[in-house]
Phi, psi and omega in degrees: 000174235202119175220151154274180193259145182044026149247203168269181183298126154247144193306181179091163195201153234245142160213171187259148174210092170091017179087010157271163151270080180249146195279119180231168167235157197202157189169155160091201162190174174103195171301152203257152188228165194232128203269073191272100179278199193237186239262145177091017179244147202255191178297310193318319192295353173272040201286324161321286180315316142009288193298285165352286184291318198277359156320286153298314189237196175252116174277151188213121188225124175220150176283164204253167166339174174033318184315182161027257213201043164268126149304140185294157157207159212278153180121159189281180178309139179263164184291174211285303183313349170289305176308303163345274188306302189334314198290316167296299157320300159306300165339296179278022152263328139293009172079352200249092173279332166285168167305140172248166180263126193253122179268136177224099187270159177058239164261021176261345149330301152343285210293325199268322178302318171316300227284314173333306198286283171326319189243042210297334190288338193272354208234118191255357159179165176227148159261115159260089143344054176074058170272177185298158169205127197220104165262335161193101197260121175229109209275150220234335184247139147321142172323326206258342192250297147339316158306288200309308175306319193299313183308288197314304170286358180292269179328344176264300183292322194293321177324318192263033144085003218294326192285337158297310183269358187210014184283334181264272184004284191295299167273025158287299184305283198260012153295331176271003163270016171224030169248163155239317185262347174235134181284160203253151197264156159315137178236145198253170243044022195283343180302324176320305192313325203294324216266181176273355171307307185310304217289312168318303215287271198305341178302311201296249145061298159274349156304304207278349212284334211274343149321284170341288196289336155264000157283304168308333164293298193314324177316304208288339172250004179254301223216124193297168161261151176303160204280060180236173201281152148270147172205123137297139188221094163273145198263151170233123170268028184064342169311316170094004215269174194291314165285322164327301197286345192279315166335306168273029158303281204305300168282014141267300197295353178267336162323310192298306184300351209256354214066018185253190152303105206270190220175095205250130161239114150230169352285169183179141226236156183297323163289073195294329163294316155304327171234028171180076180281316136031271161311320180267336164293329163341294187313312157298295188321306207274326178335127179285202193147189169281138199273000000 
């Protein structure tokens, strides 16, 4: 077990991977599936789909660096082929030698289509969840000059004390703006948010996405994805407004581009797992595969 600071005991156990201390959660039995949120998100927000899931496959929900009740580490964002090997590299520390299925929401979407591409053996399917979408990304600073503002600002805010007085708050605004149907619950480990570690994690983390997402193009003209079922899952909030429908533009066409299975949840909000866990376990379940 796991304890954070000034919460109760939460599940999970701490393992090394790649010169990191990552918080993993592990339930359920059967194939195994690996649950990756998108940036700035712990294990908790899969707590439903989880539920859902752990009946049929074995889950595996891990904080990414800095993150949930992950240790930090010194250094700029890591590149995208780096998160790749995490997912693998957590897999095999964890003992889980077959292929697995990777749910990637957001910009972690990213992470699980690279692991696919890099990693065709280990990978038995992907949910990419309302995932990022960059049809043409071309990032404008250098790597290293992003990486610094982020650092620089990490350090500015912890100095005015800000992840403290204002880290459970700030994430509370926006789990509810990226909810439409649940209102948002305390989650536990959520005391991480007080600190500047979470707050470092999301900056580099926001630094690094405009890299990520150009690597991953270049990913995509090096190295095909393997012959495994794919499902796009765009969450739809029901609203009808002109950016809603051009999103779900954007996720059939990255479907169309992916060769997958597009997907609609609605209604349902960009943490598409809080508010239509349901959908993302579907999403999981019906790929065919071993039952």
């Amino acid at each position: 077990m796991s304890r954070a600071p000034g919460d109760r005991r939460v599940p999970g156990r701490r393992v090394a991977v790649g010169g990191a201390v990552l918080h993993v959660v592990t339930e359920g039995r059967g194939p195994v599936v690996v649950l990756s949120g998108g940036l700035g998100m712990a294990w908790s927000a899969w707590d439903a789909v989880a539920a859902r899931l752990a009946p049929h496959r074995t889950v595996v929900r891990f904080d990414r660096p800095g993150l949930g009740l992950s240790g930090g580490v010194p250094g700029g964002p890591a590149g995208l082929a780096a998160e790749a090997d995490r997912i693998a590299g957590l897999l095999d520390a964890l003992g889980h030698r077959a292929p697995a299925t990777v749910v990637g929401h957001s910009l972690a979407a990213f992470h699980a289509e690279a692991f696919a591409r890099l990693h065709p053996g280990r990978c038995a399917g992907l949910v990419l969840a309302d995932g990022s979408v960059e049809e043409d990304p071309r990032p404008r600073l250098p790597r290293a000059v992003r990486a610094a503002w982020a650092r620089g600002a990490a350090g500015a805010l912890r100095a005015a004390g800000l992840p403290h007085l204002l880290g459970p708050a700030a994430h509370r605004l926006l789990f509810r703006a990226g909810t439409v149907t649940r209102p948002p619950r305390p989650a536990p480990g959520a005391a991480a948010y007080r600190t500047a570690r979470v707050l470092r994690a999301c900056l580099l983390e926001h630094a690094g996405y405009p890299y990520q997402a150009a690597d991953l193009a270049a990913l995509r003209r090096a190295r095909p994805l393997p012959a495994v079922p794919v499902t796009v899952l765009a969450a739809d909030d029901g609203r009808g407004t002109r950016g809603g429908r051009r999103w779900l533009a954007r996720q059939r066409a990255l479907a169309a581009a992916l060769g997958a299975r597009c997907t609609v949840a609605a209604p349902a909000g960009h943490l598409v797992m809080a508010d239509a866990p349901d959908a993302v376990a579907r999403a999981v379940l019906d790929q065919p595969g071993p039952r």
